[in-house]
N, C-alpha and C positions, 0 to 999 in steps of 0.2 A: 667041637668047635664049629662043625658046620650045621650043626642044629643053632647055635647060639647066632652066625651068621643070619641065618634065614630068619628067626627072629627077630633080630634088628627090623631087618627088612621088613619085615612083613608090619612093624608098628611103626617103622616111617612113612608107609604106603597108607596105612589108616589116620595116619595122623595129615598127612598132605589134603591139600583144603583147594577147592576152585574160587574166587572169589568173579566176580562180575563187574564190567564197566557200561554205563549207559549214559549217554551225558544228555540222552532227548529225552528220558522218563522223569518226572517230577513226582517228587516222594516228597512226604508228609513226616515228619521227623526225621530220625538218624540214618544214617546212609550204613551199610554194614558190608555190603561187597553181594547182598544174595541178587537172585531173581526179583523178586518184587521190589527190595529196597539195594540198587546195584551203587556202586559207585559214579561219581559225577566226572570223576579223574584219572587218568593211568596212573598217575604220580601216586593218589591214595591209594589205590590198590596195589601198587610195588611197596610200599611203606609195610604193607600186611604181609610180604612175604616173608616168611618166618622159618619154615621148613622147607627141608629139597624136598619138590614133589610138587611145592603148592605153585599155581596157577593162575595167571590173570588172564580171562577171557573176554573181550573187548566189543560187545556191538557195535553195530554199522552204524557210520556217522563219523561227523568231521572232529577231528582232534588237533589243537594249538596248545601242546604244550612244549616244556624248556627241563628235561627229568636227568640229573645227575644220580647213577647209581654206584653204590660204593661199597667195595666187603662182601657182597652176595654171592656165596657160593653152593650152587648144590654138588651134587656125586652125582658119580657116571650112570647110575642107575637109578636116579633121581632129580635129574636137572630142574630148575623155576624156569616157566613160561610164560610168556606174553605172547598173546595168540589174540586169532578172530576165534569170537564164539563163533562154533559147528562151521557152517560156511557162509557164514557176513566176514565181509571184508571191511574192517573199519580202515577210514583215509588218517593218516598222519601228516599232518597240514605243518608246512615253514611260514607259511603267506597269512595275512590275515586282511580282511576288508579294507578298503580305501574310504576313508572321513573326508568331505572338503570341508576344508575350514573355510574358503571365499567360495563364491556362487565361481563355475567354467565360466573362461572368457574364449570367444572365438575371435582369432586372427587368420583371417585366410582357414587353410587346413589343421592349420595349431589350435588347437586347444590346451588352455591352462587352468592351473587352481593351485592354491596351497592347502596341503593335505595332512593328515597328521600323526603320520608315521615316518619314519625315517627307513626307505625300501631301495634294494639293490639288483631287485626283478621285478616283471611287472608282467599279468597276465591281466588281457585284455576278453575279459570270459573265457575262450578255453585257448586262445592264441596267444604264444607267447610274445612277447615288444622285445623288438631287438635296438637294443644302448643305437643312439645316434651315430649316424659313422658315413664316412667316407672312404671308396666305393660303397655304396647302396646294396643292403643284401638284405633276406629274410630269411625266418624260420620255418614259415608256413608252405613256402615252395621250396626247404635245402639248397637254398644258392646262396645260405649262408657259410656253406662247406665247401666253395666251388673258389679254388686256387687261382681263377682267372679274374674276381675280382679282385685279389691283391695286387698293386702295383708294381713293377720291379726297379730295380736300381741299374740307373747308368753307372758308367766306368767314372771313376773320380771319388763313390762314395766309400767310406772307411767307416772303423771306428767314430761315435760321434757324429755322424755326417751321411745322412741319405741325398741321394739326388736324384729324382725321380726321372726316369727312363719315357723321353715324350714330354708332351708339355701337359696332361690332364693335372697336375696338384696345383700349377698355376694357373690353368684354365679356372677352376673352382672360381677362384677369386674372395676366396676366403680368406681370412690369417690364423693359422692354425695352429698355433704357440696356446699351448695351455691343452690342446688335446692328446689322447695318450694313443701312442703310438705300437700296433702288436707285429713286434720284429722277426720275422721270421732270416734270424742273419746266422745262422748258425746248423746251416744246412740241418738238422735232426732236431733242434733247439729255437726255440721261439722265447721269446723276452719281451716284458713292458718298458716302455719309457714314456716320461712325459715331452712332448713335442715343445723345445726354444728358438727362438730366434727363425723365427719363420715369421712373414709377411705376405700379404696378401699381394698374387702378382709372381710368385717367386719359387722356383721349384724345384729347393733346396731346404731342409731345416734338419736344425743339429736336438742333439739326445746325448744325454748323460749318460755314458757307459760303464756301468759299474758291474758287467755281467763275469768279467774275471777270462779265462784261459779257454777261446772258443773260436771253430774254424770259421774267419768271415771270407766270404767270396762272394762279390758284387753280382755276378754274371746268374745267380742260382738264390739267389734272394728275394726277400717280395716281404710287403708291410699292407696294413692296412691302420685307420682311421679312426676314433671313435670318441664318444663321452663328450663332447661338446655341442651347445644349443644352437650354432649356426650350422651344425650338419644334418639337425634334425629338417629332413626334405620330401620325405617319402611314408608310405603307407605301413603299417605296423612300426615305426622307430617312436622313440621316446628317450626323455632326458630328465633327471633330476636335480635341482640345486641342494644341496644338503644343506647349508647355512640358512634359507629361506623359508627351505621345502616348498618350494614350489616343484610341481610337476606338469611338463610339457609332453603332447602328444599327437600324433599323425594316427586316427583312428582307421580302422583297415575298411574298405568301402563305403565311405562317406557317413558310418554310423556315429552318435555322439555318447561322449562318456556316458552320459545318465542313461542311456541303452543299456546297457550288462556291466554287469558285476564283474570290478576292478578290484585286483586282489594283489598285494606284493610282498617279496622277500624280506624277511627282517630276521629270520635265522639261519644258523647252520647247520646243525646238529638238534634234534629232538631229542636221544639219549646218547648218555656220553657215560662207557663201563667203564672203571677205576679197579684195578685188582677183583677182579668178577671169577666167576669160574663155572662153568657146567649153565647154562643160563642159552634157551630155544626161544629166538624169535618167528613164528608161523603166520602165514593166512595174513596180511596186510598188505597196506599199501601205503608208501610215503609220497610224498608229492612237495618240490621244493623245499626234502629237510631230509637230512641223512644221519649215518651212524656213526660215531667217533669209540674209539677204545685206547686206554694209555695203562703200561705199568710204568707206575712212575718212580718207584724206588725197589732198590736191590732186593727187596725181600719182597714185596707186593709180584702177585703173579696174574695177569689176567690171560686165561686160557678157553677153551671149550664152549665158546660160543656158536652157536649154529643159528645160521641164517637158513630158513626154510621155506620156499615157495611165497615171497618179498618181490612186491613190485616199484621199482625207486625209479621214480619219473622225475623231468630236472631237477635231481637230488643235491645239486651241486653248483654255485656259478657264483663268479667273480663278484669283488666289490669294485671294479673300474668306475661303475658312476658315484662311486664316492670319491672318486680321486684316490684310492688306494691298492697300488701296483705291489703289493705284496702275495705272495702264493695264495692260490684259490681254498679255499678250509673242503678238499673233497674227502671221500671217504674213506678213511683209513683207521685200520685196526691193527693194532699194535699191543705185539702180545711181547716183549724184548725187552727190559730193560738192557742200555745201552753194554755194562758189565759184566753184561749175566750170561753164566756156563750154556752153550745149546739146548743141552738136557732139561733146561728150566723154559723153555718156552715156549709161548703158547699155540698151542694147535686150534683149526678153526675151522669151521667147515661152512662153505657157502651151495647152497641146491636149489635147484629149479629157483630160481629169481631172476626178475627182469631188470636190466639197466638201459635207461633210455632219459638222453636228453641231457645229460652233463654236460656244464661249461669246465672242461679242465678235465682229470683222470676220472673212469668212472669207477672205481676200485684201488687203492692200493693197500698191502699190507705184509706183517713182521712178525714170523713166526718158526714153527717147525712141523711139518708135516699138514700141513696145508689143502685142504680140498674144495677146488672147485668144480662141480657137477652138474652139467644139466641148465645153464643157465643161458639166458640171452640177455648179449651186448650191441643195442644198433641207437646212430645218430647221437653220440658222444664226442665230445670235445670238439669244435669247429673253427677254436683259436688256436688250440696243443701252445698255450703260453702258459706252461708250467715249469717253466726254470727261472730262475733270479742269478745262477753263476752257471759258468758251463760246465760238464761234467756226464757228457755220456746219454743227456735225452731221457724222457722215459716213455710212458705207450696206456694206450687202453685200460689195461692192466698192468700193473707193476705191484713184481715180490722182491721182498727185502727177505724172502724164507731160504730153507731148506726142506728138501726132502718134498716139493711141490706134487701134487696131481691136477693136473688139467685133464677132463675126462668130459667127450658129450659136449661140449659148449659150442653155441652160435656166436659168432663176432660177424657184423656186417655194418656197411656204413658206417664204418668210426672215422673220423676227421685225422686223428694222430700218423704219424709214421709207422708204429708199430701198433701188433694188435696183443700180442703178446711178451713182456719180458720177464723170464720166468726167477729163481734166485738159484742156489746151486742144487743140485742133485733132482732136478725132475723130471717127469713122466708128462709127457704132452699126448694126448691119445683119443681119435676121436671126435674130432673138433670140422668144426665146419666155418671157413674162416674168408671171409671174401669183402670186395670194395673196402681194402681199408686205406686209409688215406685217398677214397678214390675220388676227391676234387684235388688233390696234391697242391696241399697248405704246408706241405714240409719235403724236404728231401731225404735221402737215404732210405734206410725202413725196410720193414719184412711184415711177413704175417704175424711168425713168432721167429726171435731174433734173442741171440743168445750170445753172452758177453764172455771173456775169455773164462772167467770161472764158474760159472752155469755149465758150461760143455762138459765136464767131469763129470762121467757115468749119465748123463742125461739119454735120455729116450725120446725119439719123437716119431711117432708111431701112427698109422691110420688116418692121418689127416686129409682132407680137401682144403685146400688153400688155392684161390684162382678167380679171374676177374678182376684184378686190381692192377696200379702202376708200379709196387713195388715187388721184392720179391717175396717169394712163400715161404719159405724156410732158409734160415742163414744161422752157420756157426760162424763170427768176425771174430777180429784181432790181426793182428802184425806182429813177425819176429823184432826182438826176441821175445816176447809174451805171446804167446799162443795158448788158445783150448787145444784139449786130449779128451780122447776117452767118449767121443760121444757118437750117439748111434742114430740114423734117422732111415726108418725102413717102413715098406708098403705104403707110401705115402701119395698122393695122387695132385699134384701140382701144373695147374693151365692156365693159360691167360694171364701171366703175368711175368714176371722178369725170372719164372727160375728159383731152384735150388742150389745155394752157394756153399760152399764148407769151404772153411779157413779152419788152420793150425795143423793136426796131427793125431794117427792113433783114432782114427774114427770108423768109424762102419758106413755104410752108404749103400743099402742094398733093399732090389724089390721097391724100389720108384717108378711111377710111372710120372713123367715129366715132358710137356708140349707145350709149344705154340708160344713163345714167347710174341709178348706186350711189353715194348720197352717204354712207350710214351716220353724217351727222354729222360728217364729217369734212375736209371740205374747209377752203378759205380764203374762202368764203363773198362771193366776188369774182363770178360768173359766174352767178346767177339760175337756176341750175339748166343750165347751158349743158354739152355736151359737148364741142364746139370755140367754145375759149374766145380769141380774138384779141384783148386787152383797148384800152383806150383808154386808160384811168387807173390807177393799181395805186391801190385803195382810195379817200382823200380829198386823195392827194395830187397838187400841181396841174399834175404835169409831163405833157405827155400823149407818150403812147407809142405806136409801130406805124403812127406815119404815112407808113411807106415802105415797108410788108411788100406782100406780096402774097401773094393769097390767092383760090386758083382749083382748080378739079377736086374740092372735099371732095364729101363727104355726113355730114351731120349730122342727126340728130333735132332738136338742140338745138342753135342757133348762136347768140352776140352778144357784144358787146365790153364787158360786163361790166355791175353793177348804177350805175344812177343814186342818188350819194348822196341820202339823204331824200326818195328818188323815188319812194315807197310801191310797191317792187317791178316799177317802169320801169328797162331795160334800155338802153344804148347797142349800136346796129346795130354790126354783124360791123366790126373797124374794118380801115384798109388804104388801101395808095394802091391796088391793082386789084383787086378782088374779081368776079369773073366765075367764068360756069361752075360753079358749088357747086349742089347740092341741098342745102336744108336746111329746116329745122321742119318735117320731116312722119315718117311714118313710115320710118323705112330696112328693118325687118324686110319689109316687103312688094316694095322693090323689088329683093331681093336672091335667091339662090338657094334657103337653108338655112341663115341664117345661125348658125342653134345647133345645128347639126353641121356649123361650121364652114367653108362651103362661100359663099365673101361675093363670086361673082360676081355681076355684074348677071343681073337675069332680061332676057330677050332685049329683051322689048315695053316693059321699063320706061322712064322719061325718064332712068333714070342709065343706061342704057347708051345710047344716043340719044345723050347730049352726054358719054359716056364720059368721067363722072365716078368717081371709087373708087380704090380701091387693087388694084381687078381688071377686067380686061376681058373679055367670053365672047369666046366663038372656038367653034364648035359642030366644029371639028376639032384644037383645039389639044391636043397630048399633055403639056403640063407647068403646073403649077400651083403656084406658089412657098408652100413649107409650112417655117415658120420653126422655129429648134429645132437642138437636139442628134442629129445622126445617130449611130445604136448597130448596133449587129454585124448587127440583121435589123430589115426594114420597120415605120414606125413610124405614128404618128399618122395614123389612116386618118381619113378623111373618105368619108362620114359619122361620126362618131365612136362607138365601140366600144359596143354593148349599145342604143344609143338608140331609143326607143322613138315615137318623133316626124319620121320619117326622112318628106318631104312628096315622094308618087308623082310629081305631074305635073311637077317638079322634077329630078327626080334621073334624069339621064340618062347619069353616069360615075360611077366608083371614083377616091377619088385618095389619097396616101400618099404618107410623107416617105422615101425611100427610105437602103438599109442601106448604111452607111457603107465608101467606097471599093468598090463592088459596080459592076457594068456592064450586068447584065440581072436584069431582074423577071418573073418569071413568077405572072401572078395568075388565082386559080380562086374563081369562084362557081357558087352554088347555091342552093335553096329549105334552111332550116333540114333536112327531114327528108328532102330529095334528096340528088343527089350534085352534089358540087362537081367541074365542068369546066374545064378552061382557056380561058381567053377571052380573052386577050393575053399578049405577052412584050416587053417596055419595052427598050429599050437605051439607055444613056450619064447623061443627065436625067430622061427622058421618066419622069411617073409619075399618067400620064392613061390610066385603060383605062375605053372606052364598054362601055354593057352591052348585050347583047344582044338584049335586051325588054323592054320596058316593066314596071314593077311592077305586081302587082296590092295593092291597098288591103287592109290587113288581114292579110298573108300575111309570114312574117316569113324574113328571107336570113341568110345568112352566106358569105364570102370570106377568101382567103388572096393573102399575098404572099409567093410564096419566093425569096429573091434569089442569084444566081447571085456569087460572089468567090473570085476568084483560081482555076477549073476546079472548086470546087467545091460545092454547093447550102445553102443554109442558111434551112429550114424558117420561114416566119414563123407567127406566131399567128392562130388564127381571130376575125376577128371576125362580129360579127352584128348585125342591126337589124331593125325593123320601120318598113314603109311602111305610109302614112293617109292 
């Protein structure tokens, strides 16, 4: 049998075919998929695949296509790829060139023309045009992410009924009925509507509320502006009539259209799988067009796609200047048909891939065993108006899975509340998770935030989550529905509002958690606490956490949450075993450097004594767990790069996140204006090199890490510090 196996095998590996795509080479007869005569199309070349094994290899150059694939399945030991050939990276284009059909007309800074596409983005050469709106924001300085230019609401607005807090919406002097309106009224939840009954002069206008069963509070809300030609006022905005097609635009430094290449949205999706299976996309880049997957009937399975080293730059964004307030078409892969047994669904695996620049979620997806690895998430979603009813919010990433792995991943600068919500049974681990929400365009929120059925046996493990206004890690819910069962240890939480656990039955052990960042933003449950074990969720009378345990932290700030009418009396850390913890005191002192990063115990301290933290010293240990996305060469040094605050009688190694699939480190230091020496060569993990000598105070370094992959070296960057 296992000769006949191998067999197979071994004639479906002979039989698997590369075929080629070039859409810049002109050939002279039939196109057939080779080198000299490649294909002009993805689309032809996916039509050729035939057998698991065979191949579509894609040279560099731009692609605008629209490729539904259906039925294609290889085996596990054979999947179909659509790849860059070797290392070109071909672009997968959503946009396509701008046509005027009139010659530009100039009015003042407006420029206009009717053009002859029908676009719902607009890249003004490599700048993105942000839709017309009121407050005034951009993409090209991110103070389209900055929560201060939303407006708030006075006391008096409801359902239906904003009323602009201050007189700026009547200051305008605009009438803004017809414009669409991005609600952020539901504290975690954002909504469109179109703006009625508004006048110019008047600073008050009503919106159709069809958003369904969702917490509004005037005092914590905030809107803004958009899609209409009288707001168009400022430098990169622009507007389109879809009935006319004309296009209006406020070019960015006085430049004019016929300057660069004017390029817009007019799709969603480039491929869209249909009951697919075993099927590696590699080596590309999409650019304003993403990926869609559906099983759409009980028998159809789409599973085992692998997304591989995929760079999705604004992959994703609304049709608001069409006048249509419907959900954003973002990316999601959906391996579920709605009836179908667990055991049938589709598993998926996403690696090393960039997401940057979504309007709306940069990610979501419906499966079972789920892997996201190695990937970077920054400068996504800047509305988070991706709900139409209320129902709970969603984030950055949202799984509709089970059995998740989050492993390795960057999340930074994402505009949403949360950065991660995961679905039930996952593994969070490794993650390096910061500024999310951090212009606070929503309220509530966490890094990674976990809903009462997610908590069941979840792990959330090795994380850095800190620098933001919300909190780092939170297990929510309210009796009587509570999470159980879930465990959140070694994890390393600053600068921001804290680790929260609600329900019961959880572990909480081996945190190290400082320095609360409240910015106003919390849930005003936890007294200023950064490990927050609560006892009661708010005034309600179900008590919670009387079976967690809760052993090994270090907190500045520890307790089970505020005593209602307690005049700012707190309930003790709650838990059936609370041992072992340091807390209410300083953790900055008894730690190594902890703002460059470096959060071992100092030797003499009591937290390494009763080896408390999310780190242990070891005065010989060569590896130091540094969370994050690993990239082609040595990353995130510690002490961290440029710092000026680097503490002498402290600092007695180098350490770094080492360059991705590499096996040796070779790192050299020096005095700033000596020469850099080698002082260690790391093999395998190890990314611990002691230094040689002691600092002297005052006297500023620099070092290198160059990493040895695959025979051969690849130079890392210098960094530098000064000791004090």
């Amino acid at each position: 049998m296992f000769r006949l196996l191998l067999l197979v095998a071994v004639v479906q590996l002979a039989c698997a075919r590369v075929f080629i795509v070039d859409n810049k080479k002109k050939v002279a007869g039939l196109r057939h998929g080779s080198l000299t005569k490649p294909f002009e199309t993805i689309e032809a070349c996916i039509k050729k695949l035939k057998n698991p094994g065979d191949e579509c290899q894609i040279r560099e150059g731009r692609y605008h296509e629209e490729i539904k694939i259906e039925n294609l399945k290889g085996t596990k030991e054979m999947p179909y790829v659509i790849r860059g050939y070797k290392d070109e990276r071909p672009l997968l284009d959503g946009t396509v060139v701008l046509k005027n059909v009139t010659k530009w007309k100039q009015n003042g800074n407006i420029w206009s023309a009717k053009i002859d596409s029908t676009i719902w983005q607009l890249f003004f050469g490599k700048t993105m045009m942000t839709n017309a709106r009121w407050p005034n924001a951009k993409w090209s300085d991110k103070t389209i992410f900055d929560g201060k230019r939303w407006p708030t609401l006075a006391e008096g607005s409801r359902s239906g009924l904003i009323i602009n807090k201050g007189r700026s919406l009547a200051d305008t002097g605009i009438d803004m009925t017809g414009a669409l309106a991005i609600l952020n009224i539901g504290s975690f939840e954002t909504f469109v509507a179109k703006v009625e009954n508004h006048r110019a002069g008047k600073n008050q206008f009503n919106f159709k509320d069809t958003f369904g069963d969702y917490h509004f509070s005037h005092d914590r809300s905030r809107y803004f502006l958009e899609d209409k030609l009288e707001l168009l006022d400022a430098e990169e905005e622009w507007f389109f009539n879809k009935t006319d097609k004309m296009l209006y635009m406020y070019p960015p430094q006085g430049q004019k259209p016929y300057d660069v290449e004017l390029r817009g949205k007019v799709q969603s999706y480039i491929f869209t799988f249909s009951n697919c299976e075993f099927i590696t996309l590699k080596n590309m880049d999409f650019f304003a067009t993403a990926v869609k997957a559906v099983t759409p009937t009980p028998r159809s399975r789409t599973s085992d796609l692998v997304f591989d080293s995929l760079k999705f730059e604004f992959h994703t964004y609304s049709k608001r200047m069409l006048q249509d307030i419907s959900l954003i078409n973002w990316m999601d892969i959906d391996g579920i048909y709605r009836v179908g047994r667990p055991e049938t669904w589709g598993k998926f695996t996403f690696y090393n891939n960039v997401f940057r620049g979504s309007d709306g979620l940069a990610l979501s997806y419906w499966g079972r065993n789920v892997t996201l690895s190695n990937n970077l998430f920054e400068y996504n979603d800047w509305c988070a108006a991706n709900m139409v009813k209320g129902g709970g919010g969603l984030a950055t990433v949202k799984s509709f899975s089970i059995y998740d792995v989050f492993e390795r991943n960057t999340f930074r600068y994402n505009g949403a509340s949360v950065a991660i919500r995961p679905g039930k049974y996952p593994t969070v681990r490794l993650n390096d998770i910061s500024k999310q929400c951090w212009g606070v365009i929503q309220n509530d929120g966490a890094g990674v935030q976990l809903t009462r059925k997610p908590q069941n046996y979840s792990r959330l493990e090795y994380n850095w989550v800190h620098d933001q206004p919300k909190y780092g890690l939170r297990f929510d819910g309210e009796p009587p529905k509570i999470g159980e069962n879930g465990t959140m240890s070694r994890n390393v939480v600053w600068k921001c509002n804290g680790l929260m656990a609600k329900g019961d039955y959880h572990t909480v052990t081996q945190n190290t958690v400082f320095d609360k960042r409240n910015d106003k933003d919390d849930d005003k449950q936890g007294a200023g606490c950064m490990l927050c074990v609560l006892k009661y969720v708010r005034t309600n009378p179900g008590v919670i956490n009387e079976h967690t345990i809760v052993t090994g932290n270090i907190a500045d700030v520890a307790n089970g949450g505020k005593i209602p009418k307690g005049k700012g009396k707190v309930y003790p850390l709650q838990g059936l075993i609370i041992e072992g913890n340091r807390m209410n005191m300083d953790v900055k002192r008894e730690l190594m450097d902890p703002d460059n990063h470096d959060f071992r115990p100092r030797p003499a301290s009591k937290t390494a004594q009763i080896n408390a933290g999310a780190y242990e010293y070891s005065r010989d240990s060569k590896t130091y767990w540094i969370p994050g996305r690993q990239v082609e060469k040595a990353s995130s040094p510690v002490p961290v790069d440029r710092s000026q605050t680097v503490i002498t009688e402290n600092r007695d190694a180098l350490m770094w996140l080492n360059a991705l699939d590499c096996y040796q480190h070779n790192v050299f230091f020096g005095t700033i204006k000596g020469t850099m020496r080698l002082i260690d060569s790391t093999e395998n993990d190890d990314n611990v090199a002691y230094l040689p000598y002691r600092l002297t105070k005052g006297r500023s370094y620099r070092w290198r890490v160059d990493a040895v992959c695959n025979g051969s070296e690849v130079k890392g960057d210098t960094w530098t510090f000064k000791a004090i």
